[in-house]
C-alpha positions in Angstrom: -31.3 -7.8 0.1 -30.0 -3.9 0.4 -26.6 -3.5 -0.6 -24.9 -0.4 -0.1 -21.8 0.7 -1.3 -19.9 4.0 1.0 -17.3 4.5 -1.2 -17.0 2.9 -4.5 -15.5 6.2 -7.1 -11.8 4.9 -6.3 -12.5 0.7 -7.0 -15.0 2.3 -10.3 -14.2 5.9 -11.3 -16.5 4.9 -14.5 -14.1 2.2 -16.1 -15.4 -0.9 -14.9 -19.3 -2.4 -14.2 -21.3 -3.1 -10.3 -23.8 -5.1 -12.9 -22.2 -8.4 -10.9 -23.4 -6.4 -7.3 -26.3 -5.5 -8.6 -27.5 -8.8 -9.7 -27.2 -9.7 -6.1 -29.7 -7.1 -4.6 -30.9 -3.8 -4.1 -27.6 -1.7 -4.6 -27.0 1.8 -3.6 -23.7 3.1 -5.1 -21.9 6.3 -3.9 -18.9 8.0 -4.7 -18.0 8.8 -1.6 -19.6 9.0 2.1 -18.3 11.9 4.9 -18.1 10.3 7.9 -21.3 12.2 9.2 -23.9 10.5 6.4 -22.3 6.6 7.3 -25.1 6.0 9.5 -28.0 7.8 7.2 -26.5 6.0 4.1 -26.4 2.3 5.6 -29.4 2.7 7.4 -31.4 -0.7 6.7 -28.4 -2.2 5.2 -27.9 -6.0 5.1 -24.9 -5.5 3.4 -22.7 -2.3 3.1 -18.9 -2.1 1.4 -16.3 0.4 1.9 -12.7 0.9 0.8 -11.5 3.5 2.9 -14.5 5.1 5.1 -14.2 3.9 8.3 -16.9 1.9 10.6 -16.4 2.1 14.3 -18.1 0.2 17.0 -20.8 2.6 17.5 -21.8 2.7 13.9 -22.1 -1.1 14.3 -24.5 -0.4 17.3 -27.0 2.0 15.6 -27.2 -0.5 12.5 -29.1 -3.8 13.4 -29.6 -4.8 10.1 -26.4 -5.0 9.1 -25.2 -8.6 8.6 -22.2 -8.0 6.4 -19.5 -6.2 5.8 -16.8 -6.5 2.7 -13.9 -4.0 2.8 -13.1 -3.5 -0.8 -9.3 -3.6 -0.2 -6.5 -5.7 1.2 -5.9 -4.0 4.8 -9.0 -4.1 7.0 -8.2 -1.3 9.7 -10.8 1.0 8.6 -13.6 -1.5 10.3 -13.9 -2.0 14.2 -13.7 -6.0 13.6 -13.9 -6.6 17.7 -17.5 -4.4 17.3 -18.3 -6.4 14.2 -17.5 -9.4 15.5 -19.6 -9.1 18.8 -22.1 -8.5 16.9 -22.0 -11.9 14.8 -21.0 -9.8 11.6 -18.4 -11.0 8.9 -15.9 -8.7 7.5 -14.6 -9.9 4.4 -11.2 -8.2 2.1 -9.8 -9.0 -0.8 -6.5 -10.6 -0.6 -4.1 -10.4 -3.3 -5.3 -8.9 -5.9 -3.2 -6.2 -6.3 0.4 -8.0 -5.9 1.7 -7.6 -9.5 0.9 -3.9 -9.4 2.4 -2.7 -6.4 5.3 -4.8 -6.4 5.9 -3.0 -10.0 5.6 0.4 -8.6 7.8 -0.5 -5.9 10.5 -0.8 -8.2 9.3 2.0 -10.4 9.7 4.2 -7.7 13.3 2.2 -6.9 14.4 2.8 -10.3 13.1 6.8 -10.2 15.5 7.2 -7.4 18.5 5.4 -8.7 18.3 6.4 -12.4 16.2 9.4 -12.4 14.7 8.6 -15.7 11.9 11.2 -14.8 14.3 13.9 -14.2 16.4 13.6 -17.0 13.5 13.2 -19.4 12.4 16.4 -18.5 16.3 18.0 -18.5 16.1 17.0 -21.9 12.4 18.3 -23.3 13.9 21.6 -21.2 16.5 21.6 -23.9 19.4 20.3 -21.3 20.6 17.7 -24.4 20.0 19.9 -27.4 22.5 22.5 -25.6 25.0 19.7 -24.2 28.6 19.8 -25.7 28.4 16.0 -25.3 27.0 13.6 -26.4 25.4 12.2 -23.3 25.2 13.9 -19.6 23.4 12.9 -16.3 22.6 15.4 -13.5 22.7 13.0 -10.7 24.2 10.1 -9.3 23.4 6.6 -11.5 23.2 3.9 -8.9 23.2 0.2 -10.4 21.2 -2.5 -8.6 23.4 -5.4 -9.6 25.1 -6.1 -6.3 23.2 -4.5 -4.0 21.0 -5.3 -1.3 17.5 -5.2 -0.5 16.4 -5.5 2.8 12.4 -6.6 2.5 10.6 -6.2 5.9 7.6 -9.0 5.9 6.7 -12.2 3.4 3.7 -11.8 2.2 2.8 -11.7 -1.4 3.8 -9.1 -2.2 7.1 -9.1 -0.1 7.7 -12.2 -2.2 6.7 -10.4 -5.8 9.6 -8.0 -4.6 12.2 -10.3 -4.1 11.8 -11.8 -7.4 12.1 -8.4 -9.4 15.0 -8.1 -7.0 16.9 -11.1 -7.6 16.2 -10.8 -11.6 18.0 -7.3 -11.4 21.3 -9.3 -9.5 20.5 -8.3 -5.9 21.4 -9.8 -2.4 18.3 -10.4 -0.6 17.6 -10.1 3.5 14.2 -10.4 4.8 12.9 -9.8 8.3 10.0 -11.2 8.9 7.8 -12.3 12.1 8.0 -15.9 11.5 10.0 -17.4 9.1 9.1 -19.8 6.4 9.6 -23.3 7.3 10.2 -23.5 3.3 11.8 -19.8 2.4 12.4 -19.0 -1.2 16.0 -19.8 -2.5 18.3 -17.2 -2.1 17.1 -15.4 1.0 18.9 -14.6 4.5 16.6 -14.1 7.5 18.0 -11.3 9.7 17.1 -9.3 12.7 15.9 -5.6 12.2 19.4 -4.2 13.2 21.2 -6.0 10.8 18.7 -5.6 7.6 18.8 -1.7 8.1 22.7 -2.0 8.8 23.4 -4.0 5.4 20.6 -2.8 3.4 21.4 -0.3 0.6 17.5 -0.6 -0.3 15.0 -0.8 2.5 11.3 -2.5 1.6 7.9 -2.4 3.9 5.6 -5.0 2.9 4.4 -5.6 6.4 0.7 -4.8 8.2 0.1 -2.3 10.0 -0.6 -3.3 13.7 0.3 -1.8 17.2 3.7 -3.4 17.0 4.5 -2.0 13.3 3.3 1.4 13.8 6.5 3.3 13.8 8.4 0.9 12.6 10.7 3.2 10.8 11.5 5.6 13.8 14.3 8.1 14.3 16.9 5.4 15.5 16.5 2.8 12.8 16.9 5.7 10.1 20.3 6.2 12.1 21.3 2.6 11.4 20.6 2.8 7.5 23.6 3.9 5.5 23.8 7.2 3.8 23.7 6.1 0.4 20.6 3.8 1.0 17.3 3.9 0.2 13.5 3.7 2.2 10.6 2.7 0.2 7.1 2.0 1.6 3.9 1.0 -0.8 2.4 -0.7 2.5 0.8 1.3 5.5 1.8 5.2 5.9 2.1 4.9 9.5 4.2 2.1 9.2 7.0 5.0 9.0 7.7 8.3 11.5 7.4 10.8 9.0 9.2 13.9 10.8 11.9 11.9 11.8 12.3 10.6 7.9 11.6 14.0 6.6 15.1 14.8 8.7 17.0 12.4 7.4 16.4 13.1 4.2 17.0 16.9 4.8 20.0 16.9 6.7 21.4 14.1 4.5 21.8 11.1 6.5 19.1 9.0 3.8 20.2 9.2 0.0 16.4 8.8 -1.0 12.7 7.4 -0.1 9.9 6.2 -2.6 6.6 6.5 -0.9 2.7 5.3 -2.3 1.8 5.7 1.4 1.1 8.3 4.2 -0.5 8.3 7.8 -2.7 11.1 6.6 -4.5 10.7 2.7 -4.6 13.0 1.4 -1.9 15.0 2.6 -2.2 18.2 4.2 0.0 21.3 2.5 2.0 21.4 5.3 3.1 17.8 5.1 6.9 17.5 5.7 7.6 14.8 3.3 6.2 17.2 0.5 9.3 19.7 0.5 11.9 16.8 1.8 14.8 16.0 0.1 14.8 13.6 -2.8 11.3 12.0 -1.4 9.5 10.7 -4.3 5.6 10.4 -3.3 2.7 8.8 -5.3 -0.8 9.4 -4.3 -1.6 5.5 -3.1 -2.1 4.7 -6.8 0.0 0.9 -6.8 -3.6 -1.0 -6.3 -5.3 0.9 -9.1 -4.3 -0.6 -12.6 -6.6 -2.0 -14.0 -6.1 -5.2 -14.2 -5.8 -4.7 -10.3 -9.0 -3.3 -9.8 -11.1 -5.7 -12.2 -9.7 -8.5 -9.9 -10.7 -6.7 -6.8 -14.5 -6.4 -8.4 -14.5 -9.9 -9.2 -13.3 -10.9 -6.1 -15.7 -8.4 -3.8 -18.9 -9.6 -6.1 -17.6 -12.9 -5.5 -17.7 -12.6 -1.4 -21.3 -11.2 -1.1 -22.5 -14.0 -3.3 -20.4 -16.3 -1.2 -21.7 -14.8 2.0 -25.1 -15.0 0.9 -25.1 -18.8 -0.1 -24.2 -19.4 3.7 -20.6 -20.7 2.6 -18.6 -16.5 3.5 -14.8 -16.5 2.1 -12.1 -14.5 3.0 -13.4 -13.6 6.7 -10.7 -11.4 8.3 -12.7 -11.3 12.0 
């Protein structure tokens, strides 16, 4: 069995073992894989798993072999599941694994933007305290979360990690969300879009990314959010219009946005979120502690050796 692996450096930049992959076959491990050597690189593959390089229908046509695919992540848009599933292939993710994590950067990156504990503990290595005439100062706003509200847009796991740290810090909750729980967690109210971005001093993306969600944040549903509120997405980068959020940040009509996400990773140096105003951006780094990524090795290993004892889990097409 030939087991190849297109992008593994980001799952295992060296801290963690593929012994559990390679007990199952003949493994090939890269780093990474340019879109020009997919085809050379899975050639004769039975099995090939990739994170974040992408396989399109015609890749599926030029590889007959190939009677598996696991997508070492959560979101599956990377792989042509139409294609794979025409051609009686499984493509397998990981669900999960990575909840704790990213709902805790969501509210690390919350907490950056009300609190500014970042800024300030630079002010003061700068010298800022040791010259103060007081014996405390703040260079920006403090914003407590106590009484405020979060608008969360989906109920997934993660959506649901977020409430919690929510409602432990004393916040009002409203979710929008496709189809609503027959059985919603305590403390919730279900509202349309217009509403959550209306009432929301704290807007939350925890949806997929699909046709419908592209976009989601656009131009006139930043024009519906108050002033003082703030976006944060550790979902899907194109969940969100970036131009149109890099205005409202700029010309001051958004207080703030925390960002793990964009359409295009990495950025280009022209990226207009890079210079916006008070735009906090982490380089899609919520899935990778490690306790996040030794469940996502467990549970990848753990799908190949389901697949290949005829019983496949977590099939996504």
């Amino acid at each position: 069995m030939k087991i190849v692996v297109l992008d593994g450096h980001t799952l295992n930049p060296g801290d963690l073992s593929w012994d559990g992959l390679k007990s199952l076959g003949d493994c090939a491990i890269h780093d990474r894989t340019p879109p020009a050597e997919v085809l050379t690189r899975a050639a004769g593959a039975d099995i090939v798993l990739t994170n974040k390089t992408v396989l399109t229908r015609p890749h599926f046509l030029a590889l007959p072999l190939l009677k598996y695919v696991g997508v070492l992540a959560t979101g599956t848009n990377v792989v042509d599941l139409a294609a794979a599933r025409e051609r009686g292939v499984p493509v397998t993710n990981v669900p999960a694994y990575a909840t704790p994590s990213v709902a805790q950067l969501t509210f690390a990156l919350l907490l950056e933007l009300t609190l500014h504990v970042g800024h300030h503990a630079e002010s003061v290595r700068a010298g800022g305290w040791t010259r103060s005439p007081d014996f405390c100062y703040w260079e920006r706003p403090l914003v407590e979360l106590a009484g405020r509200t979060l608008g969360v847009i989906g109920l997934g796991n993660i959506a649901r990690a977020v409430v919690k740290l929510a409602q432990a810090f004393g916040m009002n909750v409203l979710v929008h969300t496709r189809r609503p729980p027959a059985a919603p967690p305590p403390g919730l109210e279900f509202v349309d879009l217009e509403k959550l971005f209306r009432r929301s001093d704290v807007v939350s993306l925890h949806c997929p990314l699909t046709p419908e969600t592209q976009h989601l944040i656009n131009a006139q549903r930043l024009g519906w959010m108050k002033p003082s509120a703030f976006l944060l997405n550790t979902g899907r980068g194109p969940l969100v219009d970036e131009a149109a959020l890099a205005d409202a940040l700029n010309q001051g009509r958004l207080a703030g946005a925390g960002l793990d996400v964009l359409s295009v990773e990495p950025p280009p140096a022209d990226h207009p979120l890079l210079t916006a105003r008070n735009c906090l951006i982490t380089p899609h780094l919520g899935w990778a502690t490690g306790a996040a990524r030794n469940r996502l090795m467990r549970v990848a290993v753990e799908n190949v050796r389901a697949f290949l004892a005829g019983t496949p889990r977590n099939v996504v097409n």
